[in-house]
C-alpha positions, 0 to 999 in steps of 0.5 A: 272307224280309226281306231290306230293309236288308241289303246286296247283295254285290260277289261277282257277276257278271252275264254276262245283258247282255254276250251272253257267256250268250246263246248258244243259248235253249232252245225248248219242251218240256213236262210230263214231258218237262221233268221228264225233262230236270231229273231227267237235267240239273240233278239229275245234273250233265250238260248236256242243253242239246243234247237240247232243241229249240234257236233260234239266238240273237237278235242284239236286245239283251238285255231282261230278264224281268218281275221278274228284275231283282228276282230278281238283286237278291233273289240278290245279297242272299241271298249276302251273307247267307252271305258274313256266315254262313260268315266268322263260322264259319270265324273263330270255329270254324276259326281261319280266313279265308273266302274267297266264291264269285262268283255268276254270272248268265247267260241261256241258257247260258255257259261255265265251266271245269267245262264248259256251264252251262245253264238246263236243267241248273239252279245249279251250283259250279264248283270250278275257279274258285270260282264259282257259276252261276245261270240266274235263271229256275230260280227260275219253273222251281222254282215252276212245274214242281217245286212248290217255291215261295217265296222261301226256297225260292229261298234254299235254292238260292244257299245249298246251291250256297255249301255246295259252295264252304264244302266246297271252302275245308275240302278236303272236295270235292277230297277226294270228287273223288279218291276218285270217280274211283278208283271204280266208277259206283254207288260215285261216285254214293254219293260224290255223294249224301253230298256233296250231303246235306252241302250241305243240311245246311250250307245248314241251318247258314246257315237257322238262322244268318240266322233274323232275317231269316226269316218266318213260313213260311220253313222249311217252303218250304226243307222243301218244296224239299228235299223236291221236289228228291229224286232218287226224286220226279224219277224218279217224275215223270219216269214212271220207277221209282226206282233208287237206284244212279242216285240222285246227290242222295239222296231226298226223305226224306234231303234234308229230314232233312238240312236239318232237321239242319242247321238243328236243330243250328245247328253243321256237326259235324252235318252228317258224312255221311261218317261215318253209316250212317244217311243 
């Protein structure tokens, strides 16, 4: 992604060094075991942080990781890429003004008001203060441990948690948390997968809309990331059989499509995942 001469946006902020994100560090775990962990954690929205083998925290200061200060960089670019996509939008397509997320950057774990943010349980929206957390080392996780490499991929990642934030600005997600909790769990978590296949094709919406900036290569590694990050492929890779009433993010098949919908049709009427039957 060229990335080189675009600004870098004010929306974050960096908890990595004040301590307020150190509390606990994760300690080892393994093969499909972390695979368990994402697929239960990240993929399902809960805090597994307490099911890991856990180190108290270091009272040394805080020393960031070989290229992470590239990557926060690389993360602050990126979302003002999307603070310039979605203003154009909701001013040409909405009549209206878009307000941006803040971008948290933390080390370990921190706290939110929709509770725990954790490494473990990967990037998340918290609509209650309109921000959006990041544990800068998914990135090696997504590479490493789930084969979805690149910087795109990466991308897709700040792109679909700012999707969260376009839904709640538009009332689409208080409206989902509503309807959830007056539904069963298998319902909800149909709710969910339709939520979450919308912030893929949004985040398609914003692909297409930044294709200067992209390189050779670029779409298939947003693909691919969609493609690994499907509730069916962590199940299996978790040694599990896939259940599809579990599902809270949809298939791989289903998070690639929309994605591609999104970046095909380059217009967010496409990505009604509400009103298909198709997903």
């Amino acid at each position: 992604m060229r990335l080189r001469g675009v600004r870098s946006s004010r929306n974050v902020e960096d908890r990595r060094h004040s301590g307020r994100g150190r509390g606990r560090t994760v300690g080892r775990i393994s093969g499909v075991g972390l695979l368990l962990v994402l697929a239960v954690g990240y993929f399902a929205g809960i805090d597994v942080t307490p099911l890991l083998t856990q180190q108290p925290a270091s009272n040394q200061p805080y020393v960031a990781r070989p290229g992470e200060e590239q990557e926060a960089e690389f993360a602050a670019r990126v979302l003002a890429t999307t603070e310039e996509v979605w203003t154009a939008i909701f001013r040409d397509e909405f009549g209206a003004t878009y307000n941006p997320p803040v971008m948290v950057l933390f080390s370990g774990v921190t706290q939110s008001p929709c509770g725990g943010a954790s490494g473990a349980t990967g990037p998340f929206y918290c609509p209650a203060d309109q921000k959006a957390y990041l544990d800068l080392a998914f990135f090696s996780t997504m590479s490493q441990q789930l084969g979805a490499r690149g910087d795109f991929a990466a991308a897709y990642v700040i792109a679909h948690e700012v999707a969260h934030h376009v839904q709640n600005q538009v009332g689409i997600l208080g409206k989902v948390n509503a309807a959830r909790q007056q539904a069963s769990e298998v319902e909800a978590n149909a709710l969910t997968v339709r939520l979450e296949l919308q912030a893929d094709c949004l985040s398609g919406v914003w692909a297409a809309a930044v294709g200067a900036l992209m390189e050779p290569g670029d779409l298939q590694e947003a693909l691919n990331a969609a493609n690994m990050i499907g509730d069916d492929r962590l199940q299996r890779q978790a040694g599990q059989v896939p259940r599809p009433h579990t599902f809270t993010h949809g298939t791989s098949a289903q998070r690639e499509r929309w994605f591609r919908r999104g970046y095909d049709d380059r217009n967010i009427a496409a990505c009604d995942t509400f009103g298909t039957d198709r997903l």
